[in-house]
N, C-alpha and C positions, 0 to 999 in steps of 0.2 A: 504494500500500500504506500503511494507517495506521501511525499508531504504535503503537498498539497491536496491531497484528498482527506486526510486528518484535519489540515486544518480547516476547509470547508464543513468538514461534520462537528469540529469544534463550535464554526461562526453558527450554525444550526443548532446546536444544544443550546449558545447562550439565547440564539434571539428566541426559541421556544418558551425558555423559560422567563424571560424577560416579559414575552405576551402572557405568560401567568400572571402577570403583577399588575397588567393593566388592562386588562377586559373590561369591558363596563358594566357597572353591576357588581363585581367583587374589590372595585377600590379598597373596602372595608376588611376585606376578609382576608385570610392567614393563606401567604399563598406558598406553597416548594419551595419557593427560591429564597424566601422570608427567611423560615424555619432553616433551612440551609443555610445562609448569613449568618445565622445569631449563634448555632454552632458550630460554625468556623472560628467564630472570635470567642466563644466564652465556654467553647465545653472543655471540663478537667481535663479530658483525656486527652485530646487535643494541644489546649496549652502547655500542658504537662510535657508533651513531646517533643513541641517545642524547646520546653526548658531544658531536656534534657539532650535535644542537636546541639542548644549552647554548650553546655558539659562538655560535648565531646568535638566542640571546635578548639577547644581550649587544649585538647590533646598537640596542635601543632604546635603553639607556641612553650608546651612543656618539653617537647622532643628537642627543640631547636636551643633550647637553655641549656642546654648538654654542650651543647658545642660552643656554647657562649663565655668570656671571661668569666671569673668569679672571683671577689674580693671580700676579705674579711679582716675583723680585726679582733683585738681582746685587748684588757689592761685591768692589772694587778695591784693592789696595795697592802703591803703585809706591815704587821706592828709585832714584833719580837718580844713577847712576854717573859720568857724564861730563855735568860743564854747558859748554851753548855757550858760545861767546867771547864772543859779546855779549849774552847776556842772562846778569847777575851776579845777578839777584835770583828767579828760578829754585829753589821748595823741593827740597830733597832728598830728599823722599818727603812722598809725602801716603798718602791712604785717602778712600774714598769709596764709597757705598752709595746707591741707589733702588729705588722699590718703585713700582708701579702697579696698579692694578685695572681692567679693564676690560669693563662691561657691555651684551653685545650686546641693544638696543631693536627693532630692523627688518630685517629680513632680507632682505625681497623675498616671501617665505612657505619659504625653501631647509631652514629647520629647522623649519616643523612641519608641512610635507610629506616631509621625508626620514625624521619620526618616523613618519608615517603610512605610509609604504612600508615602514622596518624591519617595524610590525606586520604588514603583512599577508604579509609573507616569512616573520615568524616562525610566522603560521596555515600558509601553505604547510608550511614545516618541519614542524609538527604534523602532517598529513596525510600529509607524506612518512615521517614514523616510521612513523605505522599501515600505510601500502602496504609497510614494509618489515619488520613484526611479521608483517601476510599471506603473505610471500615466505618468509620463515622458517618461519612454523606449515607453509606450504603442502611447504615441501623436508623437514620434518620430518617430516610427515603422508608422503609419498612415500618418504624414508628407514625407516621403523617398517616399511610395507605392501612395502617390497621386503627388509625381512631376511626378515619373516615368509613371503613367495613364494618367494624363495631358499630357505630354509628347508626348507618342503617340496616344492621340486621336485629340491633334495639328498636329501630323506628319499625320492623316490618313485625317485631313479634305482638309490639302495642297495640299496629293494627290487627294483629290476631286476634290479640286478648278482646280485642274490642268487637268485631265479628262473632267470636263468639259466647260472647257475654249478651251480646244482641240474638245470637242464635238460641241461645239458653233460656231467655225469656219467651220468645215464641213459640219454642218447644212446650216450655209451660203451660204457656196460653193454648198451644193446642191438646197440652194433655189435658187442660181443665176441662174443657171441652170436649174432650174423651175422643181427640181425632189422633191423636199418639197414647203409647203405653209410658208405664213406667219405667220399663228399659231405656226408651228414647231417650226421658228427662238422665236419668245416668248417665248415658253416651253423653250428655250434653257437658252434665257437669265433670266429667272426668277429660275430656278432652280442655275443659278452660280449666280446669286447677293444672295440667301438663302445660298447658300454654304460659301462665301465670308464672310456674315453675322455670321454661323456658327462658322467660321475660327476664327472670332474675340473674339467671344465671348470665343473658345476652348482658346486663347492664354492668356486672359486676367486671366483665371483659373489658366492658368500655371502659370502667373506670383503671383497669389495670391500665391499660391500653393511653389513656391519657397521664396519669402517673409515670409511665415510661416515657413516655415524650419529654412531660417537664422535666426527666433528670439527663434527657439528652438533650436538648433545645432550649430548657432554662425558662421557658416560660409555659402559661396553659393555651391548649390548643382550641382557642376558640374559633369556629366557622370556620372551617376548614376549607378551603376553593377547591375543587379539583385539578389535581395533577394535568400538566402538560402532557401531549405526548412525546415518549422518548424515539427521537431521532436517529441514524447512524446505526442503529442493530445492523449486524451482519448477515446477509443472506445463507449464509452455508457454514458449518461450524470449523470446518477447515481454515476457512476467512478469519473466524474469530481467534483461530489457536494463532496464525500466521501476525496478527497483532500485538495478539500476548505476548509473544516472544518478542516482540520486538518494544514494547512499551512498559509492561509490569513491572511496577516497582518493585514486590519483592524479587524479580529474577534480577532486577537490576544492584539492588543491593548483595546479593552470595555472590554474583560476580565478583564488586569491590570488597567485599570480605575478603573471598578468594584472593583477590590480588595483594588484599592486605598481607595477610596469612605468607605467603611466596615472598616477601620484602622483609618480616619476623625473622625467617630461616637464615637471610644476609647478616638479621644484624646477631643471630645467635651463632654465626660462626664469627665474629668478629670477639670474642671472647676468648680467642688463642692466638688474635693477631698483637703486633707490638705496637703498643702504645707511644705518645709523644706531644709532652707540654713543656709551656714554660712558664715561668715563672720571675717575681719579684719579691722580695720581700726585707723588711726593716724591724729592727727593734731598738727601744729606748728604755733604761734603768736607771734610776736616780735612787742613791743610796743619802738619806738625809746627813746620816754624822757620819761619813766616813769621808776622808781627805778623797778618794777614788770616788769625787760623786757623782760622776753621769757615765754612764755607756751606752755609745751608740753601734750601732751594725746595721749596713744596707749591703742585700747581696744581691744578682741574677742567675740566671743559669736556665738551663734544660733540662727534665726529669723522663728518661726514656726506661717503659716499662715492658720486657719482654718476656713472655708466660712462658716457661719451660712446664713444670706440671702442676695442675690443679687436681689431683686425685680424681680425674677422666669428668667434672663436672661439665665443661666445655662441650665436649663429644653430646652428652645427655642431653644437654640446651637444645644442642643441634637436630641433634634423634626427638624430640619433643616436638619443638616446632614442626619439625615436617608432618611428624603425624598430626599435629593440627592446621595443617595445609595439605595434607590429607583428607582429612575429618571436612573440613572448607571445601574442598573439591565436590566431595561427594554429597556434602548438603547443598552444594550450587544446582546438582543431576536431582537430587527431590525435591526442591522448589520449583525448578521445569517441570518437571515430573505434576506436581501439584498443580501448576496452572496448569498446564492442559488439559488435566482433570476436569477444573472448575470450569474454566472457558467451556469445554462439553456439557459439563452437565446442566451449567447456567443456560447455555444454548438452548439445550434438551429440554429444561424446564422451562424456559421461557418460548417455547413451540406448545409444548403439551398445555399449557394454560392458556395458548392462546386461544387453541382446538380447542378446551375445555367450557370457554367463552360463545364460543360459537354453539355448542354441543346446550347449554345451560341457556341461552337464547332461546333456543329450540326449545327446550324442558318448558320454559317459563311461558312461550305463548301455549303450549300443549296444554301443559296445567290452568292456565285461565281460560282457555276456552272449554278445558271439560267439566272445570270447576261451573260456568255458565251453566252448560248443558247441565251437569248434574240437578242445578238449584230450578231447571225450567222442568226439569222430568218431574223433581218431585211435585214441582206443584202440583201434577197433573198426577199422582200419586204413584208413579211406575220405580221412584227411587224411594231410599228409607233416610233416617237422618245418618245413618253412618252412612251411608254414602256419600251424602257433602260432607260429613266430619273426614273423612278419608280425602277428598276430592280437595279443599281446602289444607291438609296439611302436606301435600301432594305438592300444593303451588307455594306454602310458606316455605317447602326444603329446597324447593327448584330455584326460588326466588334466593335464596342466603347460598344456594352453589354458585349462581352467579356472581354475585357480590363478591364472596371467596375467588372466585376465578380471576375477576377483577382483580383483585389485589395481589394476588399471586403473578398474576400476569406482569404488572406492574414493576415487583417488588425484582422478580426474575431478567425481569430486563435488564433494571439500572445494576445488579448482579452481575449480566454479563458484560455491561460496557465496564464496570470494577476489575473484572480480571484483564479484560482489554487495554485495561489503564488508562481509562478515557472517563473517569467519572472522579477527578481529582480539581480543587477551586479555580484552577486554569482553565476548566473546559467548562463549567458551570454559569460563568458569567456574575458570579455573585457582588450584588452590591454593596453599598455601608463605605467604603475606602479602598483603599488596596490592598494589594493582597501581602502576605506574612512573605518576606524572602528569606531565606536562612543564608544565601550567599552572603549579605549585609553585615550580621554580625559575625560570621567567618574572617573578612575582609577588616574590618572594627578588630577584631582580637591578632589576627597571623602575624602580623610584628612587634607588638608589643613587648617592651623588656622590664619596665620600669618596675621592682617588686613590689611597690607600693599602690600600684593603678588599681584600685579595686571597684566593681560595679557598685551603685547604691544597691541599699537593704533592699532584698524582693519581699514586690508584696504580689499577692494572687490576682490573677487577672480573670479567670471562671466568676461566674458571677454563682450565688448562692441560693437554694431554694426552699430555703428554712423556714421563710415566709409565706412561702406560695400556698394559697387555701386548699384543702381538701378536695378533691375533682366528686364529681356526680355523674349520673349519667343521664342526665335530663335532653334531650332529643325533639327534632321537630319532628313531622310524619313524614316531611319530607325531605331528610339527611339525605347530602351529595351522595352520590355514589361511585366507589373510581371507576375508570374508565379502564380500558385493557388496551385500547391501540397501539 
């Protein structure tokens, strides 16, 4: 797939969703791309990932300190309590101070191969944020599409309850009337205490269902707009895998592990190579009462350290690292492994639900029109009341497989643009500012030397949900319904 064909189906995800925010008529309402925005910027998980890319940007400049000068000093003041017996000329207190510099020349290569692995940890890091922006959008996108299902499969059982609560009465009136038995009235009422039962159980969903939102999205999900359609799906799952490979952040990151891992092994043989620094250094002693009362010494030189034996530790460094540039190798082969899985079976699912939409269309006109037929027959006395009790529960299941397909449909999609690597804030279009770069503070930290440059105190940037009121499941009768396309 070119680049330019990505990025046309990128400019296509944003302006779809972009039209979710402005249709007329849902100005008001909570729309994908909203709920999307607010967890980019305030969800834990999210920011937290962030924090800790920074963490491990800051690996560069710790590698690079290795190879950097280093200066220290100390200073002493001693007061002589007790002089020995034979030694009468012994000061009673001195002072005394040195200083040294020392600058590491040779390494072996241990620091500008340990530089060059920080980097590419820190590329992994980067990859692993966006696998973790997709996991997020992806539970977000799943949390929206199940208030909205919830939703109306609360609104469709109310209008059960309500049917036949209405049915139960008539029933009555016609048992008083001795045009039904007393069977009928039981069929009546055991079919509405099941509904009732249903009902509870539907709303108790929803409230879950909205409770999980707010602890992803941070706020409640009120008036939910329906979902855009998702764009860019792949006609053939070979398509799909042929992106993954080429886009997925996690395959992108066990690469740069890997490479990481392969630059370790350099600097664990550099553990038997010969060293070479040099060096400065000064010292000053002031003896108070003795006639000899200052000593000074400045010296230079070079310090060359060459490892004859270390009791075979070196070898073992060596031997270690590779097995976990090994171990790196071969979890690079089951992260590929892994997408390809997923890209299929996301595919697979998000075919099967689409058919299953179609299939539940079907069910739902079958069911109301036999439901029709059923309530016309009995008038005419050739059905019994179980038969519209059967005939109506016929169309509330047909109706809530829909609904389920819907969102399933939905949920499998943005699923398989996720493994594709196509459903990360880049391709989203998301509003509110711009977007989080991690290059930024990479760039902000990679030279810095100064030991005292420290970041201000972190405070949290997630926002908290300690406040947010208990959710309910109060519903109109005519809650959205997602869409599947």
């Amino acid at each position: 797939m070119t680049a330019k064909r990505i990025s046309l189906r990128r400019s296509a995800i944003t302006a779809l969703l972009l039209l979710s925010s402005s249709i007329p008529g849902l100005a008001r309402a909570e729309t994908l791309q909203g709920a999307l925005g607010r967890a980019y910027r305030f969800n834990p998980t999210l920011t937290g990932a962030r924090a800790g890319q920074r963490a491990t940007d800051e690996s560069v400049p710790i590698q690079k300190a290795a190879g950097r000068p280093n200066a220290g000093a100390s200073a002493e003041f001693q007061e002589l309590l007790l002089r020995p017996a034979n030694n009468f000329i012994s000061p009673h207190r001195s002072a005394s101070a040195s200083a040294s510099v020392n600058v590491p020349i040779y390494s072996g290569g241990a620091v500008r191969n340990g530089v060059k692995a920080a980097k590419k940890r820190v590329e992994a890091g980067r990859a692993d944020l966006r696998a973790t922006e997709a996991s997020i959008f992806a539970q977000v996108v799943a949390a929206y599409m199940d208030v909205i299902r919830d939703a109306a499969i609360v609104s469709l059982n109310l209008a059960n309850v309500k049917v036949l609560d209405v049915n139960l009465q008539a029933t009555n009136d016609r048992f008083e009337v001795g045009d039904l038995t007393r069977t009928d009235v039981a069929q009546s009422e055991s079919r509405l205490a099941l509904a009732r039962s249903d009902l509870q159980t539907a709303q108790a969903n929803l409230i879950g269902s909205r409770e999980n939102y707010i602890a992803l999205v941070g706020t409640a999900p009120d008036d939910l707009a329906p979902p855009p359609a998702l764009p860019g799906l792949p006609a053939t799952p070979d398509l799909a895998v042929q992106v993954a490979l080429a886009d997925n952040p996690d395959i992108q990151s066990a690469q740069k592990a890997s490479e990481a891992a392969r630059y370790d092994v350099r600097v664990a043989r550099a553990g038997s190579l010969p060293t070479l620094s040099g060096f400065t250094q000064g010292s000053y002693t002031n003896y108070f009462d003795n006639d000899l009362a200052v000593n000074k010494q400045v010296a230079v030189g070079v310090t060359a350290n060459l490892p004859l034996y270390q009791g075979g530790r070196p070898a073992a460094q060596v031997r270690q690292a590779q097995a976990l540039q090994s171990r790196a190798m071969e979890q690079e082969i089951g992260v590929e492994r892994g997408v390809i899985a997923q890209a299929r079976a996301a595919y697979a699912s998000w075919q099967a639900s689409t058919l299953t939409i179609q299939s539940s269309q079907k069910a739902v006109d079958a069911a109301n029109l036999s439901l029709e037929g059923v309530r016309a027959e009995n008038s005419v006395g050739s059905r019994t009341i179980l038969d519209i009790l059967n005939a109506e529960q016929e169309a509330l299941i047909a109706n809530v497989e829909l609904v389920s397909a819907r969102r399933n449909a939905y949920v499998a999609g943005f699923s398989l643009l996720a493994a594709m690597g196509h459903a990360e804030a880049k391709d989203l279009g998301l509003d509110g500012g711009a977007l989080y770069d991690p290059v930024v503070n990479y760039d902000r930290v990679k030279g810095k030397w100064f030991d005292w440059d420290h970041d201000p105190k972190p405070v949290p940037v997630a926002t908290r949900t300690v406040d947010s009121p208990a959710q309910n499941a109060n519903v109109s009768l005519t809650a959205q319904q997602p869409r599947g396309e």
